[in-house]
Backbone as numpy.savetxt, mean C-alpha at the origin, in Angstrom:
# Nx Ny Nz CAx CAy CAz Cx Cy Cz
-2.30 8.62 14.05 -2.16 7.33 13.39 -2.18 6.17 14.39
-1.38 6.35 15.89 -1.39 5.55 16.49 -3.11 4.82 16.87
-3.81 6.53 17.31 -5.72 5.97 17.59 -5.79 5.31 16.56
-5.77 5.32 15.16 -5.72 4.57 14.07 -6.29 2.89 14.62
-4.82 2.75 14.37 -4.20 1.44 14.42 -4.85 0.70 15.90
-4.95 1.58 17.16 -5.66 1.26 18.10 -6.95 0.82 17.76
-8.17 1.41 17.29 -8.98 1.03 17.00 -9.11 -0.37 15.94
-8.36 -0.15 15.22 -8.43 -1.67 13.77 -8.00 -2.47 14.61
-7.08 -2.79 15.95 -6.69 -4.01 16.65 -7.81 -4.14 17.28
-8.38 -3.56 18.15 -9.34 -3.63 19.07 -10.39 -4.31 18.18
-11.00 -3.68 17.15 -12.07 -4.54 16.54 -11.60 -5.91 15.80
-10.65 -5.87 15.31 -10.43 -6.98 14.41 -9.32 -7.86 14.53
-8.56 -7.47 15.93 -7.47 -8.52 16.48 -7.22 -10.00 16.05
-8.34 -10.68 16.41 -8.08 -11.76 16.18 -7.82 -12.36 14.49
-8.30 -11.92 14.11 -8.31 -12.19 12.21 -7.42 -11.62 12.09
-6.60 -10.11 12.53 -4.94 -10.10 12.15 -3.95 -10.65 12.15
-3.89 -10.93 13.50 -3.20 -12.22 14.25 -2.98 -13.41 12.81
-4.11 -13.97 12.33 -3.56 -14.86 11.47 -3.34 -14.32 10.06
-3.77 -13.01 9.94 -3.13 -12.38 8.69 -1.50 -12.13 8.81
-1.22 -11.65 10.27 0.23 -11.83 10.37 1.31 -13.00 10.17
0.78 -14.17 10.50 1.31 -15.13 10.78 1.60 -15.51 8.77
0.62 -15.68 8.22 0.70 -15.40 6.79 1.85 -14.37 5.96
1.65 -13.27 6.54 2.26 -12.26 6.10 4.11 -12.99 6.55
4.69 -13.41 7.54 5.59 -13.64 7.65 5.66 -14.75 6.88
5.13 -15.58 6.50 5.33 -16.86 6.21 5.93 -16.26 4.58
4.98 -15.59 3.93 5.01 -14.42 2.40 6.72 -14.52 2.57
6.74 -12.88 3.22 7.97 -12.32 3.47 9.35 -13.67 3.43
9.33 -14.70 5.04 10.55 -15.29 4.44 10.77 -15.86 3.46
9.34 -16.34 2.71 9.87 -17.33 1.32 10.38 -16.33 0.03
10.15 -14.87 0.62 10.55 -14.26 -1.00 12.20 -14.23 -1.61
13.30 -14.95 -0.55 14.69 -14.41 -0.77 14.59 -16.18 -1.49
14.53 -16.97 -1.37 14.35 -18.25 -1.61 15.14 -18.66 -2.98
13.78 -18.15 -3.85 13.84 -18.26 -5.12 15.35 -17.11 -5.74
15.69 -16.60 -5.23 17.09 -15.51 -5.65 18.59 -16.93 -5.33
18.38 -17.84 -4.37 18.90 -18.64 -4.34 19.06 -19.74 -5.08
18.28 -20.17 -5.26 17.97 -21.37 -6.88 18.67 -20.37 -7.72
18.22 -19.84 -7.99 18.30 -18.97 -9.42 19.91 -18.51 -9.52
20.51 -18.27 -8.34 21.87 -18.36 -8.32 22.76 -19.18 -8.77
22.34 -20.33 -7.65 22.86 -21.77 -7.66 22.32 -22.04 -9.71
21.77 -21.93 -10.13 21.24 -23.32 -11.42 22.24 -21.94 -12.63
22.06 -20.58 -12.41 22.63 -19.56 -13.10 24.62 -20.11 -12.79
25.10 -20.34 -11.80 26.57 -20.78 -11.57 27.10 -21.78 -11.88
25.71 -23.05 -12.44 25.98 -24.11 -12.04 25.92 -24.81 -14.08
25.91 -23.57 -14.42 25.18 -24.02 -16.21 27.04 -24.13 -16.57
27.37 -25.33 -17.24 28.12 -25.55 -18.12 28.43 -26.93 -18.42
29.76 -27.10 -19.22 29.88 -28.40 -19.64 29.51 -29.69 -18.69
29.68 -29.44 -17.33 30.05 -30.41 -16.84 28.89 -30.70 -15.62
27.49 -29.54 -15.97 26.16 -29.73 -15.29 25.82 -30.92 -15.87
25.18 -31.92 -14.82 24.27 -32.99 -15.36 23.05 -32.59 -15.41
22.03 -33.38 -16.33 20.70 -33.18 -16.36 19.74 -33.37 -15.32
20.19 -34.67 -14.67 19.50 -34.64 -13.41 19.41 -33.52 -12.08
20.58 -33.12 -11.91 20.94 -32.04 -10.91 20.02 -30.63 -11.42
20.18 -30.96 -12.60 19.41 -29.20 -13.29 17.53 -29.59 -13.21
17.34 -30.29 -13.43 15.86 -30.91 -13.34 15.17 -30.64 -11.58
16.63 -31.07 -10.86 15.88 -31.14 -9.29 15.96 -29.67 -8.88
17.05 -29.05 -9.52 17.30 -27.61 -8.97 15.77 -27.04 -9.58
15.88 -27.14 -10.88 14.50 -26.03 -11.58 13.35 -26.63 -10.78
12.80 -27.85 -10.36 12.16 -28.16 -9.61 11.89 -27.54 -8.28
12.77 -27.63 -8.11 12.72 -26.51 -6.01 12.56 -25.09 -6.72
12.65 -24.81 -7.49 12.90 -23.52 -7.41 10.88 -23.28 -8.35
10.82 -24.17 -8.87 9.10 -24.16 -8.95 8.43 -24.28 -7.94
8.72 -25.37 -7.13 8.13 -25.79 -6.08 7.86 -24.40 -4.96
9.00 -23.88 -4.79 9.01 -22.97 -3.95 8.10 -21.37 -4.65
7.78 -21.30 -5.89 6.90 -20.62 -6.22 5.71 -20.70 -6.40
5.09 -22.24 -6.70 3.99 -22.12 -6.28 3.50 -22.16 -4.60
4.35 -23.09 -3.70 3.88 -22.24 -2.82 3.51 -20.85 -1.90
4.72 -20.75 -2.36 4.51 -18.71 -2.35 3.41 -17.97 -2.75
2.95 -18.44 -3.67 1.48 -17.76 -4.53 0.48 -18.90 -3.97
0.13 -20.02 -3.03 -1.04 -20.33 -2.05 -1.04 -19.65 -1.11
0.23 -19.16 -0.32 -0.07 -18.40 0.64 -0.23 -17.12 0.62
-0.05 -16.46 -0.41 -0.31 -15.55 -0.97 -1.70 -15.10 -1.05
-2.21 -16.23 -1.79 -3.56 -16.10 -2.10 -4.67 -16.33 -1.29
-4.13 -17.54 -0.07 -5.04 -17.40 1.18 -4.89 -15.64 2.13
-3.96 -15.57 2.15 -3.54 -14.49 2.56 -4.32 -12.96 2.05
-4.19 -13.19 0.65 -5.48 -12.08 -0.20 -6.79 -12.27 -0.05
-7.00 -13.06 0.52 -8.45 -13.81 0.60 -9.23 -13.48 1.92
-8.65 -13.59 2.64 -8.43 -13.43 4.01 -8.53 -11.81 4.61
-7.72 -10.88 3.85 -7.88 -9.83 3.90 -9.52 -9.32 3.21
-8.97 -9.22 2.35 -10.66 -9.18 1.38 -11.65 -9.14 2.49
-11.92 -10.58 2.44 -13.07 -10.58 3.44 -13.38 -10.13 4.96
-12.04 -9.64 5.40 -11.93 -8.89 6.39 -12.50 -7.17 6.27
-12.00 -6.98 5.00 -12.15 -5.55 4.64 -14.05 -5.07 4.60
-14.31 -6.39 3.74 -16.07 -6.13 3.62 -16.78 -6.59 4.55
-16.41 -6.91 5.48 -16.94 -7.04 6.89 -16.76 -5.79 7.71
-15.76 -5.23 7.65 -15.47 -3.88 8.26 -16.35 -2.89 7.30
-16.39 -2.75 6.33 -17.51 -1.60 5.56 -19.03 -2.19 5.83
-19.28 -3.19 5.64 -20.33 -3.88 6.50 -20.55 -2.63 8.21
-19.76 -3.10 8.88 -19.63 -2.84 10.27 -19.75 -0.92 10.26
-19.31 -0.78 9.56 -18.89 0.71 9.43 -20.46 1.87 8.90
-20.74 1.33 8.02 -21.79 1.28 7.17 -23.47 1.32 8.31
-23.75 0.21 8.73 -24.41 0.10 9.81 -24.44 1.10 10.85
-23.04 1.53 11.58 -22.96 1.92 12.55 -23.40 3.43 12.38
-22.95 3.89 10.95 -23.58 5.16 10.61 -25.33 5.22 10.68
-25.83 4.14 9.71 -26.96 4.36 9.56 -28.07 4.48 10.91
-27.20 3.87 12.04 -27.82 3.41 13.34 -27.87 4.88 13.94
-26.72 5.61 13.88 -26.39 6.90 14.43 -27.42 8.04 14.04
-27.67 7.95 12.53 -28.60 8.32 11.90 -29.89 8.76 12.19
-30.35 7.53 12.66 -31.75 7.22 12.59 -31.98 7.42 14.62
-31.14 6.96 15.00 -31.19 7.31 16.49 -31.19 8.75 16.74
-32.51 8.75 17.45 -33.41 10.25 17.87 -33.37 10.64 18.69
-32.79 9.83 20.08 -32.43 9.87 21.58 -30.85 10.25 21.21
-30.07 10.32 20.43 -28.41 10.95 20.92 -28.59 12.08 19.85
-27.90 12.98 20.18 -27.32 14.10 19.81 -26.12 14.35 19.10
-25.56 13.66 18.24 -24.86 13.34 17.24 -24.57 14.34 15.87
-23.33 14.40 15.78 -23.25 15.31 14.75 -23.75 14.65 13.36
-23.80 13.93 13.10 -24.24 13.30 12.00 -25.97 13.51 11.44
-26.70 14.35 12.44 -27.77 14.02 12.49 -28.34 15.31 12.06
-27.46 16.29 11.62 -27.43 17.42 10.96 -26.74 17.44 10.06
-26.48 16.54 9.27 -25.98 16.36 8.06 -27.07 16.35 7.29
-26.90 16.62 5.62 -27.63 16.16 4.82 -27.66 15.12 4.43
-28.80 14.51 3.83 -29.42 12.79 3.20 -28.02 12.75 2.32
-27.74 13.68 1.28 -26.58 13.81 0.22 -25.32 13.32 0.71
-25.16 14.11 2.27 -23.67 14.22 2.79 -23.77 12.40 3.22
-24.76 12.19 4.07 -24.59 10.90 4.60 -24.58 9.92 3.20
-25.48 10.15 2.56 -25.15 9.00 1.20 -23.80 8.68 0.44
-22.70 9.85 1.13 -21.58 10.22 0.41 -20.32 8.94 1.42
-21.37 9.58 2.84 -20.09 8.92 3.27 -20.26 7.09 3.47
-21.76 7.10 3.61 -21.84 5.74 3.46 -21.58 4.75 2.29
-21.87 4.90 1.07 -21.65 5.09 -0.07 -19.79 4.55 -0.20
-19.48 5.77 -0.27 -17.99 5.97 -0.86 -16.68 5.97 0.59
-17.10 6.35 2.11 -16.06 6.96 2.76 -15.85 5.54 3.44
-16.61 5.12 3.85 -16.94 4.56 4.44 -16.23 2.91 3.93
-16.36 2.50 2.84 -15.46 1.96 1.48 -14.16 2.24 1.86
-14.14 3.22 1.45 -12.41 3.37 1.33 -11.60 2.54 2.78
-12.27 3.44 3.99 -11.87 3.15 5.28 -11.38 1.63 5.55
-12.97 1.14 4.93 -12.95 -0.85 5.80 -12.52 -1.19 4.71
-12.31 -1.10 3.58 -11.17 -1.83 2.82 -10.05 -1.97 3.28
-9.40 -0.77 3.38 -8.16 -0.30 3.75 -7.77 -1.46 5.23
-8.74 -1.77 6.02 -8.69 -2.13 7.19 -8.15 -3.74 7.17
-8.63 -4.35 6.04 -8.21 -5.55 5.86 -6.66 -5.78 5.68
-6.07 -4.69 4.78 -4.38 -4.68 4.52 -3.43 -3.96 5.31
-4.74 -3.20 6.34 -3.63 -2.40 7.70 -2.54 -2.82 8.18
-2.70 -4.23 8.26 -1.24 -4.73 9.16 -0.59 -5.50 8.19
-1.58 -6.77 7.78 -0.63 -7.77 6.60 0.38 -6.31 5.69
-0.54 -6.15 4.61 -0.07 -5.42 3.59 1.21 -4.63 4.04
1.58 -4.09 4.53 2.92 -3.59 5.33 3.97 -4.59 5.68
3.06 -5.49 6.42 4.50 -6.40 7.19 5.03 -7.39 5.89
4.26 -7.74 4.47 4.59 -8.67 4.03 5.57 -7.95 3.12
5.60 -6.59 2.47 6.03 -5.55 2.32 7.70 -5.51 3.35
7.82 -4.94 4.23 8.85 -4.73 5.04 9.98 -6.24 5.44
8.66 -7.36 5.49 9.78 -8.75 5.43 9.85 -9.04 4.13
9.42 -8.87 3.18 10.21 -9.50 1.82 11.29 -8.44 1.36
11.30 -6.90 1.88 12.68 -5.93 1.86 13.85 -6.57 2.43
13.80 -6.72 3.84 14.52 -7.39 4.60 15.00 -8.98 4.16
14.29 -10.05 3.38 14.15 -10.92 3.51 15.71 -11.16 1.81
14.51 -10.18 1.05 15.82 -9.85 0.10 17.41 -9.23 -0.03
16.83 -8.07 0.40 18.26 -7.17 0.49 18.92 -8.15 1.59
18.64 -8.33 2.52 19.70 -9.47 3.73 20.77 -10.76 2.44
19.69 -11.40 1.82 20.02 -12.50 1.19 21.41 -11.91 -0.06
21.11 -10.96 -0.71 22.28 -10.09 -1.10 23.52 -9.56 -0.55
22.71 -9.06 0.79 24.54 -8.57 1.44 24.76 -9.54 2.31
24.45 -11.24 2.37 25.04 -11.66 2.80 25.90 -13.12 1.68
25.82 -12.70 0.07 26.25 -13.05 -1.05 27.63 -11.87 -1.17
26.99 -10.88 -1.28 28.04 -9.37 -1.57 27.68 -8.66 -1.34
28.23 -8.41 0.34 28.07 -7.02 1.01 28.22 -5.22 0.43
28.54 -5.31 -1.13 28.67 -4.14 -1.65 27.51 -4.09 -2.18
26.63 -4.87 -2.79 25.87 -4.67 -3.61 24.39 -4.67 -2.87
24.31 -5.26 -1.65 23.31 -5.17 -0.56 23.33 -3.30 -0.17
24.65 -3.57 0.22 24.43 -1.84 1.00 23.88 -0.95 -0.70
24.45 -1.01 -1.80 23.81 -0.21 -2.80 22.30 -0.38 -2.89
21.68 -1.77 -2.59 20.51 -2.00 -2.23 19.96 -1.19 -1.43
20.35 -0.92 -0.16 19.96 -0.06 0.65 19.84 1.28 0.37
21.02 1.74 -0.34 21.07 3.40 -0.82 20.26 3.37 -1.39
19.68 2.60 -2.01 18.63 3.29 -3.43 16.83 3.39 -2.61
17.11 2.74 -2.04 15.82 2.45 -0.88 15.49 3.52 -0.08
16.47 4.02 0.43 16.36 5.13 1.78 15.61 6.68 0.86
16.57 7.13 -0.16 15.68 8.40 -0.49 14.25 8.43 -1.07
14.01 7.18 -1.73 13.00 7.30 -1.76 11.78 7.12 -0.83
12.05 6.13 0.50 11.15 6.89 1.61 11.66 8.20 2.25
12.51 9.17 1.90 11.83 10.78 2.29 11.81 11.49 1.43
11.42 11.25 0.00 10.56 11.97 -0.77 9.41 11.80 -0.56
8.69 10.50 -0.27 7.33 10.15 -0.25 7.09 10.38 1.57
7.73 10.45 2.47 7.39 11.08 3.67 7.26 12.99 3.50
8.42 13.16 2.78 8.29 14.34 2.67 6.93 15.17 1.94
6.62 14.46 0.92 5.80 15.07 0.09 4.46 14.66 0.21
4.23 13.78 1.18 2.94 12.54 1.40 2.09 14.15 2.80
2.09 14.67 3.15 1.64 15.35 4.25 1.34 16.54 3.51
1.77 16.67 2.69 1.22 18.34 1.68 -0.13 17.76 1.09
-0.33 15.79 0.54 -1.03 15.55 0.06 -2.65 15.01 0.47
-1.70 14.59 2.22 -3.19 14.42 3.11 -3.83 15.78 3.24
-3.35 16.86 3.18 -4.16 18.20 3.18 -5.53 17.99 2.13
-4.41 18.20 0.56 -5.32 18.48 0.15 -6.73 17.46 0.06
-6.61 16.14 0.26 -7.57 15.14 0.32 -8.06 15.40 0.90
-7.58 15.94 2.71 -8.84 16.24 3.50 -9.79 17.42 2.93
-9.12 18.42 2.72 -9.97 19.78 1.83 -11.17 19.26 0.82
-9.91 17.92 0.13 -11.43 18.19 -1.18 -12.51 17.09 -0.71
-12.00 16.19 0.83 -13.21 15.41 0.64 -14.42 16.47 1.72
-13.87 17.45 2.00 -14.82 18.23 2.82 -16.00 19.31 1.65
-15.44 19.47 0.51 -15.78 20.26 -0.29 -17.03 19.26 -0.72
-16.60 18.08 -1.27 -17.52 16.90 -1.97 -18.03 16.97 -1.01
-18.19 16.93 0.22 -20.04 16.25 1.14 -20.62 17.37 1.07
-19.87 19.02 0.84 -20.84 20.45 0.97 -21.67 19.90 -0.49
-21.16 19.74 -1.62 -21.46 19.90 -2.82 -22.63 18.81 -2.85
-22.49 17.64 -2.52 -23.26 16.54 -3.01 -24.74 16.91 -1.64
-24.24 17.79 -0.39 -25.44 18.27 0.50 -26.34 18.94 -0.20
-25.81 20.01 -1.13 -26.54 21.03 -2.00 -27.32 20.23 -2.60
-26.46 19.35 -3.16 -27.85 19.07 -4.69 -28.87 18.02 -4.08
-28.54 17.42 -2.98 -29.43 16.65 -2.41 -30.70 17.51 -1.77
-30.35 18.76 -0.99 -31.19 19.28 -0.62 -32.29 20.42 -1.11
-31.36 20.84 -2.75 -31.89 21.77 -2.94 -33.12 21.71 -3.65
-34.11 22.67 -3.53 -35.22 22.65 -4.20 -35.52 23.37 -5.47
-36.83 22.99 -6.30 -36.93 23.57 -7.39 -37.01 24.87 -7.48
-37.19 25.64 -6.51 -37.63 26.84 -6.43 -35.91 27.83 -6.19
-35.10 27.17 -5.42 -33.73 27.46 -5.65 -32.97 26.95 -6.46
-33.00 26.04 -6.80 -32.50 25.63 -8.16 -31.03 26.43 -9.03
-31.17 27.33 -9.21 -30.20 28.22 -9.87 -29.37 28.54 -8.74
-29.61 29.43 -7.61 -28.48 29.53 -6.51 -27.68 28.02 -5.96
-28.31 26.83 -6.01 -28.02 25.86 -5.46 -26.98 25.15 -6.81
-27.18 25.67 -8.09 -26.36 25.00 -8.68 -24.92 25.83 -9.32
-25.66 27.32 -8.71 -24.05 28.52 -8.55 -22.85 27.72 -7.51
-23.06 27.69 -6.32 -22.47 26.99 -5.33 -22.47 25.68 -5.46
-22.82 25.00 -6.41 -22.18 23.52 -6.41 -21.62 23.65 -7.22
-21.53 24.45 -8.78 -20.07 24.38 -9.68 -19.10 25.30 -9.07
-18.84 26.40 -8.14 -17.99 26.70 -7.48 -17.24 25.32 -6.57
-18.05 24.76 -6.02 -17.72 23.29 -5.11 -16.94 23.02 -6.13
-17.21 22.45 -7.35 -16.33 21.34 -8.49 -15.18 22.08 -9.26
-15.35 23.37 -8.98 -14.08 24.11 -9.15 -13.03 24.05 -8.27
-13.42 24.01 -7.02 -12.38 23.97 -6.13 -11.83 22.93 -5.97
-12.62 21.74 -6.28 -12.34 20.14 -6.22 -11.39 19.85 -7.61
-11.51 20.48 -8.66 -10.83 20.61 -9.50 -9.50 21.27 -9.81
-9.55 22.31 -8.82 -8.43 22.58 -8.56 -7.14 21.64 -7.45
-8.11 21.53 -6.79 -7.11 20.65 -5.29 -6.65 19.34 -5.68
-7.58 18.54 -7.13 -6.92 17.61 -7.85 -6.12 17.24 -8.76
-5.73 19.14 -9.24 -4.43 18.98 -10.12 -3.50 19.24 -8.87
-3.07 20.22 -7.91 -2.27 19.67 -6.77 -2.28 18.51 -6.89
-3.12 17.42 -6.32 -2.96 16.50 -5.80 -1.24 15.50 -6.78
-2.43 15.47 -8.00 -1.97 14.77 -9.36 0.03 15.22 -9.23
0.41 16.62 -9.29 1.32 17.57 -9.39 2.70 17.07 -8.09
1.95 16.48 -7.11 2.66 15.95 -6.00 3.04 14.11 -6.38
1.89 13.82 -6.59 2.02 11.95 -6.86 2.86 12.22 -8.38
2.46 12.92 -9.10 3.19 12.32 -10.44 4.92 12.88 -10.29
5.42 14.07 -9.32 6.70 13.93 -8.91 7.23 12.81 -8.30
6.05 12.43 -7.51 7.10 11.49 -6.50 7.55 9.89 -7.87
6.12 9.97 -8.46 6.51 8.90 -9.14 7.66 8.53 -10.24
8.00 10.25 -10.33 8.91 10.70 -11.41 10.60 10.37 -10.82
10.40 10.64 -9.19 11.58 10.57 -8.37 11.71 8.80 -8.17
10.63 8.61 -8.35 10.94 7.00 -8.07 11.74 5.72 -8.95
10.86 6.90 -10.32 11.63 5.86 -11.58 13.05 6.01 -11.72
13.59 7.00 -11.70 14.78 7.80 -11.58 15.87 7.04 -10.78
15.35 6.91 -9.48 16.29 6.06 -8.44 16.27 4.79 -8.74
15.00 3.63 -9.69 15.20 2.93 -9.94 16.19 2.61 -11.36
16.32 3.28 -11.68 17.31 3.16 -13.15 18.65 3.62 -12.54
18.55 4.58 -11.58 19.71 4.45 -10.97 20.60 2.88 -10.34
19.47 2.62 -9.76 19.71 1.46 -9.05 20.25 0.34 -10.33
19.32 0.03 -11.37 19.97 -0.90 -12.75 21.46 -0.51 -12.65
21.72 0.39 -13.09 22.69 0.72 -13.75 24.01 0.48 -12.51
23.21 0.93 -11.14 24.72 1.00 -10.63 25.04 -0.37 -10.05
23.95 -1.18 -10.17 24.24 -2.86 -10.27 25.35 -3.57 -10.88
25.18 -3.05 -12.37 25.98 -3.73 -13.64 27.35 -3.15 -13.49
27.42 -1.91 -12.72 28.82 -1.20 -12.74 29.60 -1.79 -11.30
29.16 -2.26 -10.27 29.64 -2.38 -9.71 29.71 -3.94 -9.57
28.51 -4.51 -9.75 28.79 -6.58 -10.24 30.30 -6.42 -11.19
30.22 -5.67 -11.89 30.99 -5.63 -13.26 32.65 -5.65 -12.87
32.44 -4.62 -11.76 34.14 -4.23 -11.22 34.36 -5.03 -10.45
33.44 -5.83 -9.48 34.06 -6.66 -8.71 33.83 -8.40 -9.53
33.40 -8.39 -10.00 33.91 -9.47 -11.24 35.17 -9.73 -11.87
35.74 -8.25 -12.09 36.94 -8.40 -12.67 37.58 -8.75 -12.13
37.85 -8.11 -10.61 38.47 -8.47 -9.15 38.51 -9.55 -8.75
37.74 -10.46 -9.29 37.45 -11.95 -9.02 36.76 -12.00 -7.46
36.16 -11.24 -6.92 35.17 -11.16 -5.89 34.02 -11.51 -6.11
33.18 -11.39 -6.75 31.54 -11.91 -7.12 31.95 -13.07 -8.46
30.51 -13.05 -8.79 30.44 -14.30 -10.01 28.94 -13.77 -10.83
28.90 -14.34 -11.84 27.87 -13.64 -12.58 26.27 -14.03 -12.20
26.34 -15.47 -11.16 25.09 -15.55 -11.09 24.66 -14.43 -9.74
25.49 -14.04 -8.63 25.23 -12.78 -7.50 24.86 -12.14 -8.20
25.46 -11.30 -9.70 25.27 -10.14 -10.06 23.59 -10.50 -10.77
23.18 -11.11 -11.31 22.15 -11.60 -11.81 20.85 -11.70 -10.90
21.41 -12.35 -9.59 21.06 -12.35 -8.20 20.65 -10.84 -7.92
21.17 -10.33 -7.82 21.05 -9.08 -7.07 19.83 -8.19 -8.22
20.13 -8.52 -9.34 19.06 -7.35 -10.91 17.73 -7.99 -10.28
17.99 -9.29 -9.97 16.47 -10.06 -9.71 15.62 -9.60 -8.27
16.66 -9.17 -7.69 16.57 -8.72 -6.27 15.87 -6.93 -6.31
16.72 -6.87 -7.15 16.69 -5.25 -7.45 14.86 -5.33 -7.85
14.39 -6.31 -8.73 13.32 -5.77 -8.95 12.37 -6.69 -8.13
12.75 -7.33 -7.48 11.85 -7.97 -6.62 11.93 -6.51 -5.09
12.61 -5.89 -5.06 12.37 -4.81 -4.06 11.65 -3.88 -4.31
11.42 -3.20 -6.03 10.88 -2.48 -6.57 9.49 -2.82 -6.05
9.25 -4.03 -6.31 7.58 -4.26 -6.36 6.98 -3.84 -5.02
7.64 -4.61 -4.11 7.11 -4.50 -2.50 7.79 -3.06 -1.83
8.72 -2.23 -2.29 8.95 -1.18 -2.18 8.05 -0.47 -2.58
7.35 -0.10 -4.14 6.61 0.77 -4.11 4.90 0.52 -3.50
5.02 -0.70 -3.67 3.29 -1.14 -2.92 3.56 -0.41 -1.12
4.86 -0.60 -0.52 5.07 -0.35 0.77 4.28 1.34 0.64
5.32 1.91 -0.19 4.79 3.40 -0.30 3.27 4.01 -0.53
3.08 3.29 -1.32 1.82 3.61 -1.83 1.16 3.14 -0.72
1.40 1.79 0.34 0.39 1.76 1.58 -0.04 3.11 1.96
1.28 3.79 2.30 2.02 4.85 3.36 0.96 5.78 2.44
1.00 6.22 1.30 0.23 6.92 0.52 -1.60 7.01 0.99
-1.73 5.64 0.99 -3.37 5.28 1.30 -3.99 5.33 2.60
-2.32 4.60 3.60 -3.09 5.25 4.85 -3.35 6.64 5.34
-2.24 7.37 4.46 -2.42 8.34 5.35 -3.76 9.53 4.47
-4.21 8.90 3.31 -5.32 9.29 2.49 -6.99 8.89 3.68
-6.82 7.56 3.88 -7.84 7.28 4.88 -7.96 7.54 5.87
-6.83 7.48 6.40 -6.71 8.13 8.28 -7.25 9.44 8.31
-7.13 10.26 7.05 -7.94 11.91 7.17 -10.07 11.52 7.08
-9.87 10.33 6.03 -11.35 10.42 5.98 -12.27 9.35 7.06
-11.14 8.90 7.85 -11.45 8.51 9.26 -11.93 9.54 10.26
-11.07 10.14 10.34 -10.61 11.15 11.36 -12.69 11.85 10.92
-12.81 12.25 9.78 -14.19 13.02 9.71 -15.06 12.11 9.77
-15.09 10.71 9.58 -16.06 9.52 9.71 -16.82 10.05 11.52
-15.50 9.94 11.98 -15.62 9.78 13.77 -15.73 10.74 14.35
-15.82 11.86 13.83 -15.84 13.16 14.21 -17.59 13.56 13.53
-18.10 12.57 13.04 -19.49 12.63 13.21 -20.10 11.82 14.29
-19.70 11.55 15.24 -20.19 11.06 16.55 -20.19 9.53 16.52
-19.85 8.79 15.76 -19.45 7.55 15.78 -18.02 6.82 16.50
-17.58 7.10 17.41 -16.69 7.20 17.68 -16.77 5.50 18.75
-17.81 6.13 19.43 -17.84 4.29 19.80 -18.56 3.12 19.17
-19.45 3.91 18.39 -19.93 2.94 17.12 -19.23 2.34 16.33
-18.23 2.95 15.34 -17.74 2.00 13.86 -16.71 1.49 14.83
């Protein structure tokens, strides 16, 4: 993972650099709005004026639409980073290809296999390349940016923040490495299969299409695995999140009585709770995708492109 990440800096450093700078900017404004929403939620009764409630709901707009410009330069930015890299990627194959002077594994591939990876692998990769760094960091500072802003309202309900967070990254560490297997397996199966039918002739015809529905059997099989692993984890995920609801309201609830919190923290924190959900499971699902691409990297470059893409 580290060659990974080595290579995406080396080519595309400089355009990260200001995807980062973005990405933090994301991250600190996300605890923001949990603050308004506190303050105008504590602040509702007889003796709120209208003006004060007007300027509060105001900042607390204000501060959302800017959140969603930088946001959106920020999505924008990536994007076009990504199709510049499949651009780049794309090329470098076809160059490898067609070059008659190197000795390249690629050059014993089939028309099928290469159409597969240029096509489709190749896609996945330089997409992915655009959200390598942002997509994570904006992810990890709006965790931090939130849960902080909570346990430093009510340190009980931050750290429950935290508990509910931790198992679910080692289910999805745990169970994420059984699943790069099978991806690598079945994307090795798909370039045999799509080689066959590219190459085969009329005269074989019938043997060539024995061994390509064996291919889509096996691919069919390795994708209910696949399915069998993601739809647990997703099953473990919902689970901890309803955990998490519930043990919000029970514990806002008890220290309410206690006269320690107030109802807009506890309100604070449900809003928090699902503002972690979002960038929590997108975090995972990164973790999910990189480590889905890093396998169909790993065979990109292992067709002799290695100083090419």
């Amino acid at each position: 993972m580290l060659y990974f990440y080595k290579r995406i800096w080396k080519a595309t450093g400089r355009v990260q650099m200001l995807l980062v700078a973005l990405s933090l900017i994301v991250a600190a404004l996300a605890a923001v709005p949990l603050q308004f929403q506190k303050d105008i939620i504590n602040s509702l009764g007889p003796d709120l004026q209208m003006e004060h409630l007007l300027w509060m709901c105001a900042g607390y707009f204000a501060v959302i639409v800017v959140t969603n410009l930088f946001k959106f330069v920020l999505n924008y930015r990536s994007s076009l980073l990504g199709e510049a890299t499949i651009r780049r990627i794309r090329t470098a194959i076809y160059d490898a290809r067609q070059n008659t002077d190197a000795d390249l594994p690629i050059q014993t591939e089939s028309s099928g296999t290469v159409a597969t990876i240029i096509a489709a692998e190749a896609e996945e990769v330089g997409k992915f390349v655009g959200q390598a760094v942002a997509n994570p960091l904006v992810q990890v500072g709006t965790l931090v940016s939130v849960i902080s802003f909570v346990a430093s309202t009510q340190p009980y309900l931050g750290a429950f923040l935290v508990a509910i967070v931790v198992p679910q990254a080692l289910i999805v560490f745990l169970l994420q490495e059984k699943v790069n297997r099978r991806v690598k397996a079945r994307t090795l199966v798909l370039r045999r299969a799509t080689g066959t039918i590219s190459d085969e002739a009329l005269s074989s015809a019938e043997a060539a299409a024995k061994s390509v529905m064996q291919d889509f059997d096996e691919i069919y099989t390795m994708r209910r695995g696949i399915f069998k692993l993601k739809l647990s984890m997703k099953f473990a995920m919902n689970v901890l999140s309803g955990i998490g609801l519930v043990g919000i309201l029970m514990i806002g609830g008890l220290l309410m009585m206690q006269g320690r919190s107030d109802i807009g923290t506890v309100v604070a924190a449900l809003s928090a709770l699902d503002k972690i959900n979002g960038p929590w499971r997108l975090l995972l699902g990164f973790y999910k995708e990189l480590s889905a691409v890093r396998v169909k990297f790993d065979l990109i470059v292992g067709e002799g492109l290695s100083q090419r893409a």
